[in-house]
N, CA, C and O of each residue as an XYZ file, in Angstrom:
860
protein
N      -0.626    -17.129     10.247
C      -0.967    -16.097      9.269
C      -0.423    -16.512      7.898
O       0.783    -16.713      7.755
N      -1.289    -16.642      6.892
C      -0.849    -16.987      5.744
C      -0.621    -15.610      4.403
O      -1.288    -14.809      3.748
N       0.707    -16.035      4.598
C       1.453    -14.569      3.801
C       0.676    -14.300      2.866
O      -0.388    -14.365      3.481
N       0.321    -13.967      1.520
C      -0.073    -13.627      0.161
C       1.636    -13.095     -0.470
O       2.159    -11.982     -0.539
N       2.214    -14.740     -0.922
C       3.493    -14.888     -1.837
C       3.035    -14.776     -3.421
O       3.666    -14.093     -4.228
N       2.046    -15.412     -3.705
C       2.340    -15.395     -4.981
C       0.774    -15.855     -5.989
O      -0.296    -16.023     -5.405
N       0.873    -15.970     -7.165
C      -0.533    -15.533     -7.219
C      -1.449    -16.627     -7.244
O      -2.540    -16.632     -7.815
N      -0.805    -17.789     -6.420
C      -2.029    -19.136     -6.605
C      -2.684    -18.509     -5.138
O      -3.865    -18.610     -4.805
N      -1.711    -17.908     -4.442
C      -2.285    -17.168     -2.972
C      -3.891    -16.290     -3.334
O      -5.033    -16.479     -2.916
N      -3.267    -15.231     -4.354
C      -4.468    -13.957     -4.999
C      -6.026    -14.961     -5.007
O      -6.994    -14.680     -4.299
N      -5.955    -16.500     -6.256
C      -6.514    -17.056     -6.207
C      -7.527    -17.613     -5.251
O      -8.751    -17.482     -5.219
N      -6.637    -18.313     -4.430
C      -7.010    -18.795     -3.291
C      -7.947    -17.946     -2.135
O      -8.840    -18.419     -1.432
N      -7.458    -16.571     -2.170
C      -8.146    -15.427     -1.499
C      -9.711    -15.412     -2.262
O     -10.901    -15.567     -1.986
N      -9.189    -15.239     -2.927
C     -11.106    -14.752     -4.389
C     -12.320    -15.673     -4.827
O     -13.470    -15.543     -5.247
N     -11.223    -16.897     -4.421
C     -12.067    -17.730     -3.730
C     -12.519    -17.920     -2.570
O     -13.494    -18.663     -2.455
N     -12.150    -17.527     -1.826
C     -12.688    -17.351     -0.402
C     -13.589    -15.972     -0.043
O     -14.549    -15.867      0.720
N     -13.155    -15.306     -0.586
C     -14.092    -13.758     -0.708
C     -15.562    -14.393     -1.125
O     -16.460    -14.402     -0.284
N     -15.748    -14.849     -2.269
C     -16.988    -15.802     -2.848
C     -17.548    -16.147     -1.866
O     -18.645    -15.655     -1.602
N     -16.979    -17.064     -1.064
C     -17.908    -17.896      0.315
C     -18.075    -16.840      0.925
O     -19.152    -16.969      1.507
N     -17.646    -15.851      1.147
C     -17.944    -15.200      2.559
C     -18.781    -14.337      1.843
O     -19.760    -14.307      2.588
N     -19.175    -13.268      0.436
C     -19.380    -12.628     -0.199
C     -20.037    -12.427     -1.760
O     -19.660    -11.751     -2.717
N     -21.593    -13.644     -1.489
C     -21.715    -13.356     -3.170
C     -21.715    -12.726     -4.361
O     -21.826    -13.235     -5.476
N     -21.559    -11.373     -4.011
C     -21.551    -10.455     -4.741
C     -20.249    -10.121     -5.361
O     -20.099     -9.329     -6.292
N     -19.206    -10.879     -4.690
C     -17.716    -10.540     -5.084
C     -17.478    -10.755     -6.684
O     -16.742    -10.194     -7.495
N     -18.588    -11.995     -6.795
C     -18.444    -12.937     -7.745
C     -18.335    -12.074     -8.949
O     -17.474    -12.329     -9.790
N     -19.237    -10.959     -9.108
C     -19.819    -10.305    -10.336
C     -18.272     -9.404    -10.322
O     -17.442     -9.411    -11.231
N     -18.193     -8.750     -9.180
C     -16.608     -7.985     -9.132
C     -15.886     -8.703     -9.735
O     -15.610     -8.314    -10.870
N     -15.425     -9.697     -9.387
C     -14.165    -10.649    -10.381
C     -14.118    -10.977    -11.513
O     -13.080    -11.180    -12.144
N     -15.336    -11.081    -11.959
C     -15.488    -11.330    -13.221
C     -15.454     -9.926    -14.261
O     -15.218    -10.050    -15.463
N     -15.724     -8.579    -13.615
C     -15.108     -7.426    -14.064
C     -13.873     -6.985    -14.076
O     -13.389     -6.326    -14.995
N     -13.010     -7.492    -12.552
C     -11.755     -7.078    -12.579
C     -11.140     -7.313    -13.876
O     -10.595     -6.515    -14.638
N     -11.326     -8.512    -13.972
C     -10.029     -9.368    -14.759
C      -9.325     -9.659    -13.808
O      -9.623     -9.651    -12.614
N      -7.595    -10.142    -14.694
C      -6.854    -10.543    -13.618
C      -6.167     -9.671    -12.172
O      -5.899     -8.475    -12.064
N      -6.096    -10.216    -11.683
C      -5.655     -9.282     -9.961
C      -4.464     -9.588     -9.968
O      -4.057    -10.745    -10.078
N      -3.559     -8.295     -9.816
C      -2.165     -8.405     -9.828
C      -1.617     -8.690     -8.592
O      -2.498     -8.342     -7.806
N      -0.692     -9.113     -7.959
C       0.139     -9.660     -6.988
C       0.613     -8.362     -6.606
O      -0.162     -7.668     -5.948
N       1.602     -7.963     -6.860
C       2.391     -6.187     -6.839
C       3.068     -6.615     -5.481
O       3.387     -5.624     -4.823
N       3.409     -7.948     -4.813
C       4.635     -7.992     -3.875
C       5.737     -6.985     -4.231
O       5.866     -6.614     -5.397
N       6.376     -6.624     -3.443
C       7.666     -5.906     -3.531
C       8.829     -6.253     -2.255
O       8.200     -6.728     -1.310
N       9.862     -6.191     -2.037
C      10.445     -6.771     -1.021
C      10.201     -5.686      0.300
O       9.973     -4.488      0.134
N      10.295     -6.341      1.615
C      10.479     -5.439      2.852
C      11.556     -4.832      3.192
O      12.654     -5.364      3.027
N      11.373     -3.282      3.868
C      12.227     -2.809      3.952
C      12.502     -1.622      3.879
O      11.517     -0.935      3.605
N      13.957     -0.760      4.080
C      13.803      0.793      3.655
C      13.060      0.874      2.599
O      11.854      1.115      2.622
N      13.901      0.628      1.358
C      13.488      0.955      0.168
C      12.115      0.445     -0.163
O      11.804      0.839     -1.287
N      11.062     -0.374      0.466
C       9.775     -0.296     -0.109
C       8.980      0.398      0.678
O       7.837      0.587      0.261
N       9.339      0.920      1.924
C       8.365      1.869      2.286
C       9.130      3.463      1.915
O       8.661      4.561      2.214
N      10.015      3.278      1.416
C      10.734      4.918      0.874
C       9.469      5.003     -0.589
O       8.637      5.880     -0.816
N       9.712      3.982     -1.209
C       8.984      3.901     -2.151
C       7.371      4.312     -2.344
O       6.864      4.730     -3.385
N       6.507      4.015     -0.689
C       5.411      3.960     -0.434
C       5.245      5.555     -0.162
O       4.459      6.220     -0.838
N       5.848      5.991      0.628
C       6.052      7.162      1.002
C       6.267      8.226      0.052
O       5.521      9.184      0.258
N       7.191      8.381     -1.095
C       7.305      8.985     -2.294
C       5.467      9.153     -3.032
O       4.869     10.199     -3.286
N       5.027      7.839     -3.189
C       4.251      7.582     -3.850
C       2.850      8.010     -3.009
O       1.755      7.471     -3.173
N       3.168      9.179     -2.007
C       1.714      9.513     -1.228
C       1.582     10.750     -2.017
O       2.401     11.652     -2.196
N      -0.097     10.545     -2.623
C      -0.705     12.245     -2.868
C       0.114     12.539     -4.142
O       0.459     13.720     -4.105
N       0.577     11.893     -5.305
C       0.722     12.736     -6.292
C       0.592     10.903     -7.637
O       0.749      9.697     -7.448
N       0.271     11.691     -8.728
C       0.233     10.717     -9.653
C       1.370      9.763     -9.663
O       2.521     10.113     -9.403
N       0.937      8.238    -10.047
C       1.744      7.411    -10.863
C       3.541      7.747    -11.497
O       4.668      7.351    -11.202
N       2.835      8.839    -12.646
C       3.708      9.044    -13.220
C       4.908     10.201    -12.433
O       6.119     10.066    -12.612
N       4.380     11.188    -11.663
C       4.941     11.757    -11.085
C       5.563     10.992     -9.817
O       6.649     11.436     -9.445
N       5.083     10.006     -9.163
C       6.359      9.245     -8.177
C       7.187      8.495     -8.853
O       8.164      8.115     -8.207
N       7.098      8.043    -10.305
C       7.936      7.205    -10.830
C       9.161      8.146    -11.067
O      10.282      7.927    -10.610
N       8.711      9.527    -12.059
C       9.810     10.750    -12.047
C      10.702     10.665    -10.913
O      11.899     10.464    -11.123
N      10.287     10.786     -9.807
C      10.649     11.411     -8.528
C      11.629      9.845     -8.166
O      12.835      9.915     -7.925
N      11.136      8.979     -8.179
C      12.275      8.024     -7.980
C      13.263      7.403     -8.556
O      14.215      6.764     -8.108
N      12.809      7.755     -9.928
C      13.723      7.326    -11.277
C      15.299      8.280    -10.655
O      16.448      7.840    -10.656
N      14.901      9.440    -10.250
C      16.173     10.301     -9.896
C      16.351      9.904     -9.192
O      17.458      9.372     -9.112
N      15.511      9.823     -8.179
C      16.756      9.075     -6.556
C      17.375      8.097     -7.164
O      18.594      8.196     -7.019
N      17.138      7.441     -7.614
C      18.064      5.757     -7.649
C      18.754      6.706     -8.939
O      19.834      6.962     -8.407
N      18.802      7.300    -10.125
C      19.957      7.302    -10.356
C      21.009      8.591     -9.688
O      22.027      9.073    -10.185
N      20.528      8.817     -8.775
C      21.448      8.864     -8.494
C      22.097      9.004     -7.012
O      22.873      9.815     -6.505
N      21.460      7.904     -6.575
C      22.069      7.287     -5.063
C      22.529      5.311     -5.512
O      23.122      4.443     -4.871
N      21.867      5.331     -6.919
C      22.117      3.887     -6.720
C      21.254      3.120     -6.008
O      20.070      3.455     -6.051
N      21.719      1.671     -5.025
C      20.692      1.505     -3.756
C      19.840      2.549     -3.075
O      20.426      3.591     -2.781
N      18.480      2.445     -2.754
C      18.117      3.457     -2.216
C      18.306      2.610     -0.667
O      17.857      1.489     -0.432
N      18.953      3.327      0.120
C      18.995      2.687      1.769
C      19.144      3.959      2.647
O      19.738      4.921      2.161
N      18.797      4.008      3.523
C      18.644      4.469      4.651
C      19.704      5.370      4.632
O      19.502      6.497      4.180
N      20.925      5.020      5.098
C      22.092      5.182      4.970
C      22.056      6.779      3.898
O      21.938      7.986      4.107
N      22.210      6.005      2.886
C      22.208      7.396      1.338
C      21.126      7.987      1.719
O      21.467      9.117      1.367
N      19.698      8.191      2.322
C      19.188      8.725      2.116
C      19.167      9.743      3.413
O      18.628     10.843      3.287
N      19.674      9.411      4.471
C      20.548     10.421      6.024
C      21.319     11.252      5.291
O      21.129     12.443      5.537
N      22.319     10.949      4.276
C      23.255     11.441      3.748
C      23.073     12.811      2.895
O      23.948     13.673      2.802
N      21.679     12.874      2.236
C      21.081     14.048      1.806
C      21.011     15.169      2.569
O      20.765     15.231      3.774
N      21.280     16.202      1.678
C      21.104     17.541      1.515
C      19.516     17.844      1.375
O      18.896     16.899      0.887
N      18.551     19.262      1.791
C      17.552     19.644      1.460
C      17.610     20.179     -0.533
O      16.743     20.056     -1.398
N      18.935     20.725     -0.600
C      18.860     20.955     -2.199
C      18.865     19.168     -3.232
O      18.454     18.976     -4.377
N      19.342     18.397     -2.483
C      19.424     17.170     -2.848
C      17.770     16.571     -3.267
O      17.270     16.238     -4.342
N      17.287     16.621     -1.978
C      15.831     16.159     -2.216
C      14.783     17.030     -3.223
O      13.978     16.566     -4.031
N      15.042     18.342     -2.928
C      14.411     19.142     -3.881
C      14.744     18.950     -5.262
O      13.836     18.924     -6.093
N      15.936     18.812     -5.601
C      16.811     18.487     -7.317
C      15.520     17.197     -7.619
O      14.826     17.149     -8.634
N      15.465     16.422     -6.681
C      14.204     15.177     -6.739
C      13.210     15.192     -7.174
O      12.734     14.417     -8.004
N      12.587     16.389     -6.501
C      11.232     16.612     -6.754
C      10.674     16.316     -5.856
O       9.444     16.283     -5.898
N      11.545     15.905     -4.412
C      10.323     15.823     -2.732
C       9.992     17.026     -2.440
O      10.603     18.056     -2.726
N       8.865     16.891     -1.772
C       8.452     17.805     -0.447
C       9.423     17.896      0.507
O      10.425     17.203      0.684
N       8.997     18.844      1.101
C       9.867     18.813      2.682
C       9.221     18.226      3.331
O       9.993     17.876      4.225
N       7.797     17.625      3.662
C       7.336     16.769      4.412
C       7.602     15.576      4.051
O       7.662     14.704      4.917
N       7.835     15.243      2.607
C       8.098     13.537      2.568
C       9.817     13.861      2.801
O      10.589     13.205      3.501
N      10.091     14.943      2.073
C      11.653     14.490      2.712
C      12.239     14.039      4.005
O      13.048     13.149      4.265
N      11.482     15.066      4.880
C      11.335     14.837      6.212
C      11.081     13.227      6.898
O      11.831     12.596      7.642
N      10.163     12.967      6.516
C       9.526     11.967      6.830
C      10.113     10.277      6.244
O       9.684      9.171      6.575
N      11.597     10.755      4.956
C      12.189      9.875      4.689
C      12.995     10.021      5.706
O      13.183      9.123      6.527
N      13.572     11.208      5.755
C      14.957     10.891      7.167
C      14.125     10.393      8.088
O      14.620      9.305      8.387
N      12.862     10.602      8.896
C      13.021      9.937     10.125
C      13.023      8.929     10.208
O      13.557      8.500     11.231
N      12.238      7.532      8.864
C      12.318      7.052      8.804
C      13.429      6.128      8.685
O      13.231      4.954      8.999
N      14.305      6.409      8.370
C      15.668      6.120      8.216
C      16.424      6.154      8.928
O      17.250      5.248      9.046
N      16.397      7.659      9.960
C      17.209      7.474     11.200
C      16.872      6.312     12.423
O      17.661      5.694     13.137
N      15.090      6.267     12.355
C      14.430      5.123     12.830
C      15.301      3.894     12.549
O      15.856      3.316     13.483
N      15.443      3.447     11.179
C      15.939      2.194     11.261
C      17.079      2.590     11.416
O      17.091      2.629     12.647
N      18.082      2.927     11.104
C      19.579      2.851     11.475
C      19.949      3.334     12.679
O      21.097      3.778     12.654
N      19.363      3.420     13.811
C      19.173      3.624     15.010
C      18.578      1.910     16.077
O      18.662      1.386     17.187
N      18.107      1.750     14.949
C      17.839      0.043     15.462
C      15.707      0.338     16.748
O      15.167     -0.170     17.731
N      15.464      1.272     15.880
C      13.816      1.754     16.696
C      12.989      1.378     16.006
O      11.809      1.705     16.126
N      13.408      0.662     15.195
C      12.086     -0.012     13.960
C      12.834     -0.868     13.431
O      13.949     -0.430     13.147
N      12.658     -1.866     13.202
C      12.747     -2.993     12.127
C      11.918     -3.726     11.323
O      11.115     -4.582     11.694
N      12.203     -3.264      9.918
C      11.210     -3.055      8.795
C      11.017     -4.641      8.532
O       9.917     -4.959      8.081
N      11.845     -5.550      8.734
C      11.592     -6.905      8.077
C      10.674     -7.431      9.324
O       9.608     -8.026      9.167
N      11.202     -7.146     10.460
C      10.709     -8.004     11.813
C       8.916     -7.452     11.846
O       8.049     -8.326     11.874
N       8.669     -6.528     11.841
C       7.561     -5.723     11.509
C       6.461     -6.516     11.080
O       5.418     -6.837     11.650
N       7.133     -6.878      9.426
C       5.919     -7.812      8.722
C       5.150     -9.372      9.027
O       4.226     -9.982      8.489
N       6.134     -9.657     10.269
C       5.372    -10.889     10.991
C       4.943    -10.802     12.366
O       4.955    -11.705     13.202
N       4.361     -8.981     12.571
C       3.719     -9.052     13.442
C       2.316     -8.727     13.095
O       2.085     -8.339     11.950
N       1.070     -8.875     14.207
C      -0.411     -8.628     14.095
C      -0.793     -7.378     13.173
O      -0.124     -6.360     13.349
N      -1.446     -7.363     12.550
C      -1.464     -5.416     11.562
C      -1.460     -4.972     12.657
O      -0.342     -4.495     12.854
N      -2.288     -4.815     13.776
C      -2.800     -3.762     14.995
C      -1.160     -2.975     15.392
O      -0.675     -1.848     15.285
N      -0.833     -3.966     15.760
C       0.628     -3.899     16.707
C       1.655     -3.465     15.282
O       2.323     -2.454     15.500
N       1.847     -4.057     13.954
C       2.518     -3.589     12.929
C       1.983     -1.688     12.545
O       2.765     -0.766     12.314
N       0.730     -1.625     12.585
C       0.693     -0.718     11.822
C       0.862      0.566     13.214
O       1.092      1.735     12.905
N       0.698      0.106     14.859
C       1.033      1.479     15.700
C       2.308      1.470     15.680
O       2.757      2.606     15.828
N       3.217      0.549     15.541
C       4.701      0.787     15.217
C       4.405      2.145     14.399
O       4.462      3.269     14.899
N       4.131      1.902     13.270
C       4.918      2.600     12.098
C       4.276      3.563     12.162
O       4.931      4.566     11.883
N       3.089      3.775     12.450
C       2.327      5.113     12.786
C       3.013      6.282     13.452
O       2.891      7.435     13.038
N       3.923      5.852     14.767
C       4.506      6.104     15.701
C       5.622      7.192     14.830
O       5.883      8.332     15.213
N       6.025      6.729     13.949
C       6.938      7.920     13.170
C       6.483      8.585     12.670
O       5.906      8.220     11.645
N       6.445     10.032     13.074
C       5.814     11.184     12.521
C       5.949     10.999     10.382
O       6.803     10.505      9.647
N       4.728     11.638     10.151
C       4.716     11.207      8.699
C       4.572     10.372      8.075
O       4.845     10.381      6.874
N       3.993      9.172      8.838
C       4.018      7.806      8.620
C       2.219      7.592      9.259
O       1.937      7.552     10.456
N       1.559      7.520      8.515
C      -0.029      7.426      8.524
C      -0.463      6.042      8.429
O       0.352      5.132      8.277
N      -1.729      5.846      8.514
C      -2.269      4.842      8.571
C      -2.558      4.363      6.812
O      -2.101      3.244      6.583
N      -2.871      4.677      6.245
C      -2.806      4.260      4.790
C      -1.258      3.783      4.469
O      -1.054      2.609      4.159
N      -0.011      4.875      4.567
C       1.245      4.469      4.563
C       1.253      2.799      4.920
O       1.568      1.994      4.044
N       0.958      2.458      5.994
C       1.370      1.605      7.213
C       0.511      0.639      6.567
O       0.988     -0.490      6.448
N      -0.331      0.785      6.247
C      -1.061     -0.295      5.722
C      -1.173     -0.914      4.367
O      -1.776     -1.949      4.080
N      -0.599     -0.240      3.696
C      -0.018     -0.260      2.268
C       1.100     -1.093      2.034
O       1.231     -2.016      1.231
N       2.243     -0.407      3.241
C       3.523     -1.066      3.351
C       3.144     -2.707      4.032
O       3.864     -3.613      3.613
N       2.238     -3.017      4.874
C       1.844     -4.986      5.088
C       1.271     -5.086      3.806
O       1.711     -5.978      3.081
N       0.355     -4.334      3.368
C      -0.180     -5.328      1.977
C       1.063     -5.797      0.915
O       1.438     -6.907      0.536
N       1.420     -4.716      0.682
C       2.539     -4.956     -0.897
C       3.803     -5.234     -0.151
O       4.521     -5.563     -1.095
N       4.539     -5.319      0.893
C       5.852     -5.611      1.715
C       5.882     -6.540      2.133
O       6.548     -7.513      1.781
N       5.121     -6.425      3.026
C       4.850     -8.090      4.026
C       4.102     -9.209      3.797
O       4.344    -10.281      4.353
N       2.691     -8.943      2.566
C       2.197     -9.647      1.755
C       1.123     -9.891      2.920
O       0.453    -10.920      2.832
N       0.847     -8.818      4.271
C      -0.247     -9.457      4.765
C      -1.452    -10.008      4.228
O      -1.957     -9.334      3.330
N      -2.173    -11.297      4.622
C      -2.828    -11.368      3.820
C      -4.615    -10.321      4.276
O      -5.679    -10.306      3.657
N      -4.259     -9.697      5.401
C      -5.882     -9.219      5.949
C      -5.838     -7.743      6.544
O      -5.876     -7.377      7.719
N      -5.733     -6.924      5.226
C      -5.377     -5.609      5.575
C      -6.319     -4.895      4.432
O      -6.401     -5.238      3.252
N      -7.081     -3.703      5.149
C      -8.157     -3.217      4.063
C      -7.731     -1.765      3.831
O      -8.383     -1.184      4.698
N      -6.988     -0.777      3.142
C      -7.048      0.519      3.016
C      -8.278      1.338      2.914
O      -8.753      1.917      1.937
N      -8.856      1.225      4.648
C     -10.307      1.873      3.714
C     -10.534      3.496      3.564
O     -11.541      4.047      3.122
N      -9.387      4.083      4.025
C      -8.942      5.418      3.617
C      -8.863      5.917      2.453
O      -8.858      7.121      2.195
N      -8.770      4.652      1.370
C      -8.045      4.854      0.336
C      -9.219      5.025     -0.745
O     -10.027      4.175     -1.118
N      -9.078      6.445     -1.166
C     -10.609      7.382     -2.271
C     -10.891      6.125     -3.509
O     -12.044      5.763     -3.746
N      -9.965      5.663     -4.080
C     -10.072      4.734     -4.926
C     -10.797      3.518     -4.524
O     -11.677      2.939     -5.159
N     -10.398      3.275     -3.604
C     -10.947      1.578     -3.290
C     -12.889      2.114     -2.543
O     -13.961      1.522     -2.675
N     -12.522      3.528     -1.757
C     -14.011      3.864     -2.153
C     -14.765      3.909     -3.243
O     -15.736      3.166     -3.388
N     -14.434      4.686     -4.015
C     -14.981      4.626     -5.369
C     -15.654      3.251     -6.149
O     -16.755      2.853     -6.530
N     -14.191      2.795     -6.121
C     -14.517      1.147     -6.518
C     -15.571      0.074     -6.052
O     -16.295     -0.707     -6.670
N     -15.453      0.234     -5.267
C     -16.817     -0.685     -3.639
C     -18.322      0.517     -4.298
O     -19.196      0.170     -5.093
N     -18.222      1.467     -3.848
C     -19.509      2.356     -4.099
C     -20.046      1.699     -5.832
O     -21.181      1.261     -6.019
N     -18.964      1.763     -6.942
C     -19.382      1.533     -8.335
C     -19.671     -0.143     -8.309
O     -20.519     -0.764     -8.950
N     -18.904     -0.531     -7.571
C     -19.072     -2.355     -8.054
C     -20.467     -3.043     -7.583
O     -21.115     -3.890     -8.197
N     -20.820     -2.308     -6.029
C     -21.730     -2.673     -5.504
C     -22.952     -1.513     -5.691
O     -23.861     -1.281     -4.895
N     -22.702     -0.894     -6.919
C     -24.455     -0.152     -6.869
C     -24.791      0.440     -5.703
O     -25.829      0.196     -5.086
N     -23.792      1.362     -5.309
C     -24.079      2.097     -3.793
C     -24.899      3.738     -4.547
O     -24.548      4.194     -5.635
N     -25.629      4.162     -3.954
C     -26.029      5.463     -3.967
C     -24.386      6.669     -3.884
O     -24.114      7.561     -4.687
N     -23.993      6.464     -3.282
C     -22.578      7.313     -2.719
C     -22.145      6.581     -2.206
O     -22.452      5.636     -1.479
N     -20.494      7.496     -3.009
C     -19.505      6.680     -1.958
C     -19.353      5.999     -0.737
O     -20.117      6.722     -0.099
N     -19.114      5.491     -0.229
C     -19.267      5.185      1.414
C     -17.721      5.920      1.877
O     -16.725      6.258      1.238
N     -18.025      5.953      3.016
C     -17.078      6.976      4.284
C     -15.797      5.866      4.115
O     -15.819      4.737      3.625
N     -15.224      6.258      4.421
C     -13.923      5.264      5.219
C     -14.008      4.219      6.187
O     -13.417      3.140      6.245
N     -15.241      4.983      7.275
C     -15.946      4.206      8.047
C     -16.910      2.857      7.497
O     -16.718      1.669      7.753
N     -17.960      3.447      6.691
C     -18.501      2.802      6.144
C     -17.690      1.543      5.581
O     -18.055      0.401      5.859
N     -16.614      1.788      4.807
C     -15.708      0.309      4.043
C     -15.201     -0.112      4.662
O     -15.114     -1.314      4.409
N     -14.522      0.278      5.799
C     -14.022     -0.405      6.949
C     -15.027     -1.889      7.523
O     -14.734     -3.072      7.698
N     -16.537     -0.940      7.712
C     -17.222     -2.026      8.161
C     -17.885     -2.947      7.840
O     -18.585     -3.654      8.566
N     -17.591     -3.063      5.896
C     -17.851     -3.675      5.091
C     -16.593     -4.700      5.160
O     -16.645     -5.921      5.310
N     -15.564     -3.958      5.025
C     -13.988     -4.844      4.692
C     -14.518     -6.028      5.888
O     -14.419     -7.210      5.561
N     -14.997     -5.738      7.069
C     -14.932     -6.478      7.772
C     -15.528     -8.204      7.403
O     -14.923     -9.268      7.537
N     -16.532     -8.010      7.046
C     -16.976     -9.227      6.389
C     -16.024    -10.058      5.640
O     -16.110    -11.285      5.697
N     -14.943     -9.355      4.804
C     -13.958     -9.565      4.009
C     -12.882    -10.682      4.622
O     -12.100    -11.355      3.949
N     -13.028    -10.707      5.963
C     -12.016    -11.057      6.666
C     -11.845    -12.511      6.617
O     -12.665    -13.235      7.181
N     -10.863    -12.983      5.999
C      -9.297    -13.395      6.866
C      -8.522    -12.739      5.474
O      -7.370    -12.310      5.541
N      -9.359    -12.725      4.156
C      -8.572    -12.154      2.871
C      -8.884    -10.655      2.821
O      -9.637    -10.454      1.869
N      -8.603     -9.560      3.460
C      -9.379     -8.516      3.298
C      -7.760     -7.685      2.175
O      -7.897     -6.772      1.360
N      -6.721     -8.228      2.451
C      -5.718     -7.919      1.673
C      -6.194     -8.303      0.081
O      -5.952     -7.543     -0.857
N      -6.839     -9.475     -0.060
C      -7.249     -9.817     -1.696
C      -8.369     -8.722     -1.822
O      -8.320     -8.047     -2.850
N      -9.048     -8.537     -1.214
C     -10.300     -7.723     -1.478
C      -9.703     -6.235     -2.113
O     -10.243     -5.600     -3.019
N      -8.640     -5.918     -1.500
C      -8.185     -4.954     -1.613
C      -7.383     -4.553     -3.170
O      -7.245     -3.456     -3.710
N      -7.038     -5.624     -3.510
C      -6.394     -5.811     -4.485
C      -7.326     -5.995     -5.634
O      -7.263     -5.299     -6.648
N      -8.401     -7.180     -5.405
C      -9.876     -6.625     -5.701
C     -10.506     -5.542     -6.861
O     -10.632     -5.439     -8.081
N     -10.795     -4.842     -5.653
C     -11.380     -3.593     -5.993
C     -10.048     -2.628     -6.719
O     -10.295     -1.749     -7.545
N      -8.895     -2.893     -6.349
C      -7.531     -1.438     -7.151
C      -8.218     -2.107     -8.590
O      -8.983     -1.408     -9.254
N      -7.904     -3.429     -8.990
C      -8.476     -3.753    -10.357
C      -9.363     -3.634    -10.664
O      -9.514     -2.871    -11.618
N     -10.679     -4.368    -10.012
C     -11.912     -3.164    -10.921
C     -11.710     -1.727    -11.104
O     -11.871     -1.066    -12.130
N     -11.390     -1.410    -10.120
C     -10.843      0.442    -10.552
C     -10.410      0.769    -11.731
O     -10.803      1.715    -12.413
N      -9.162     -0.419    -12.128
C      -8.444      0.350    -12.513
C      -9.182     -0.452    -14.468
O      -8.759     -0.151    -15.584
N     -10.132     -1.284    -14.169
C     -10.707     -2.203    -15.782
C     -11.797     -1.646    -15.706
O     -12.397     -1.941    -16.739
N     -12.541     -0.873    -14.952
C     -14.026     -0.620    -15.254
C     -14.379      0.585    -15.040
O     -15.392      1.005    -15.599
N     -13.395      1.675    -13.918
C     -13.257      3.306    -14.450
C     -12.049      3.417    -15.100
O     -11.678      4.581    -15.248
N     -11.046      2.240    -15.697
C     -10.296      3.342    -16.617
C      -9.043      3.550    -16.191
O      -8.100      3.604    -16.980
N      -8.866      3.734    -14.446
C      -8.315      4.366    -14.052
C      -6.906      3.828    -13.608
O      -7.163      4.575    -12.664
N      -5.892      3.376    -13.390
C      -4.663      2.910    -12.655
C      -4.586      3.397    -11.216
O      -4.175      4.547    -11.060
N      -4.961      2.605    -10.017
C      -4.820      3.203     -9.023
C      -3.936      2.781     -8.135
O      -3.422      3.590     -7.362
N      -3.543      1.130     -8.095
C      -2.771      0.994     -7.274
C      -1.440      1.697     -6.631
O      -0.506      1.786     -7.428
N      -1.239      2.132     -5.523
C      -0.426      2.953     -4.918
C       0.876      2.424     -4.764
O       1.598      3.111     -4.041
N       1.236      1.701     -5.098
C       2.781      1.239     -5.275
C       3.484     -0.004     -6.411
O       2.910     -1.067     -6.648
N       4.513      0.306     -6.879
C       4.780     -0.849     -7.669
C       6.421     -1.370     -7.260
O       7.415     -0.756     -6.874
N       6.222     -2.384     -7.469
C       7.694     -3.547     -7.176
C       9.024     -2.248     -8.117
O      10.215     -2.545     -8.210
């Protein structure tokens, strides 16, 4: 399995999308450049992923700017250590709060291991993480793309990267989840570049900033 480290990798993918995909061609040349957005594995990048479900950009950046100042490291550990008035002073939910402790008690319990994780199959990586309540399939699949740097992972849940596929390719309507899924498929062994892809046309040709997590 060849990771996606760094951006001669991005390259290397978009070129390969091309062979498998002529139409990519016209996409790339709209994106512009395709950002990398690695981040390291671990608590803190799926705490990060998790924060960053269902509310704007700017509002998960708020929301974490406070945790870290004021836990410092964000780890597992500090984040067991919270209070419900703690997380609220934040600006969490009680479901992501929730869903940070279990995650956390998960790893510091030794029932998940976030690094070991990213060098397994997505199938088998992403029912791990599923397995913790609050922890979804977009989550899970978000956390191999930008964590583990899988390189063949498609969010096709994800409204944006619909959008994007429906506008790039001159679709009548959006397509389903289903539908991009069975498109991503063609995509395959780079379906992680594809993905990355389309967040940039999104984000150069509606305007919009969509990618769901940043380093």
């Amino acid at each position: 399995m060849r990771i996606i480290r760094t951006h001669e990798d991005i390259e290397a993918g978009l070129a390969g999308l091309v062979m498998l995909d002529a139409r990519l061609e016209h996409v790339i040349d709209k994106a512009g450049p395709v950002p990398l957005r690695r981040t390291d594995p671990g608590y803190r990048g799926l705490a990060n992923i998790i924060v960053s479900q269902m509310v704007s950009k700017a509002s998960a950046a708020a929301i974490w700017n406070r945790m870290e100042a004021s836990l410092g490291e964000i780890t597992a550990d500090a984040v067991l250590a919270l209070d419900d008035d703690d997380c609220r002073r934040f600006g969490l939910s009680r479901a992501k709060a929730d869903t940070l402790r279990r995650v956390a008690a998960a790893a510091t319990a030794g029932e998940i291991d976030l690094d070991a994780i990213c060098n397994e199959e997505a199938v088998k990586a992403i029912h791990e993480l599923t397995a913790i309540k609050g922890i979804g399939r977009w989550t899970a699949e978000v956390y191999l793309l930008f964590c583990a740097g899988h390189p063949d992972v498609f969010p096709a849940g994800d409204v944006a990267l619909q959008n994007a596929i429906g506008h790039a390719l001159g679709l009548e309507l959006r397509p389903t989840a289903s539908e991009v899924d069975s498109l991503a498929g063609g995509w395959s062994p780079w379906r992680s570049v594809a993905a990355r892809l389309f967040w940039a046309y999104y984000a150069q040709e509606m305007r919009r900033d969509a990618l769901p997590v940043t380093p």
